[in-house]
N, C-alpha and C positions, 0 to 999 in steps of 0.2 A: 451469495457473494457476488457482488457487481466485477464485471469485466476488469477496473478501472484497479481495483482494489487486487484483484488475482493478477494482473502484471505488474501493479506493483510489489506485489511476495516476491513474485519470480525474478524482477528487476535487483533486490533488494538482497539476493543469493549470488549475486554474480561479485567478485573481488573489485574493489577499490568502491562499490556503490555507498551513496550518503546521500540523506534530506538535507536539505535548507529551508531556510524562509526569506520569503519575501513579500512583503506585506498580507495578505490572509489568502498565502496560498505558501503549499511546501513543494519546491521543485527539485525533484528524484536527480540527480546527475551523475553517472559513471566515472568521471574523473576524480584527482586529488585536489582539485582547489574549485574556486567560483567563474573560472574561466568557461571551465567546461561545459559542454554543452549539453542543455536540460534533456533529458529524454522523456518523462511526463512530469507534470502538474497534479498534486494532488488536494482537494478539497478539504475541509475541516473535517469531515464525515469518517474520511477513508483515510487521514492521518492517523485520528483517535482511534480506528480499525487495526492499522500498524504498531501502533503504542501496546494495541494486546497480544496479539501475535505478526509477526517475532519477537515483536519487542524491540525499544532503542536504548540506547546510551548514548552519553555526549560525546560530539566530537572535539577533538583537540582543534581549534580555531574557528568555533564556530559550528552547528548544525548537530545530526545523529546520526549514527552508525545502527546498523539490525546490529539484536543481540546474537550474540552465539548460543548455538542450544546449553550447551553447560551453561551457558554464563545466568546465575541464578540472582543477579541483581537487581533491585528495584527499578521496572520502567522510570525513563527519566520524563518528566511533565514538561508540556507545549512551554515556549519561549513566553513572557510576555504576563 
């Protein structure tokens, strides 16, 4: 597992964390909206890494939220 991909799990466990995209990259951000400020950038490699575990679901305005371990719903597919 790449460095890049292991803080993002860890990233992605902390409350209010959510991806975005912006043009072919997804930037990780700890706040509730697009204000906030990016904490890492992740590559198409280590999004699609994400999509398997934890897993994501859509966010309400935009982006994805990690799944919850119960939450047994279908990975949500890259934007686009």
């Amino acid at each position: 597992m790449s460095r890049q991909l292991e803080r993002a799990r860890s990233l992605l466990q902390r409350p209010g964390a959510w991806l975005d995209q912006a043009g072919g990259a997804y930037p990780l951000r700890l706040g509730g909206d697009r204000r906030s400020r990016v904490v890492l950038t992740l590559d198409e490699a280590a999004f699609r890494a994400v999509i398997e575990q934890p897993g994501l679901k859509l966010r309400q305005g935009g982006g994805w939220l990690p799944r919850a371990a119960n939450d047994h719903a279908p990975a949500s597919p890259p934007a686009g």
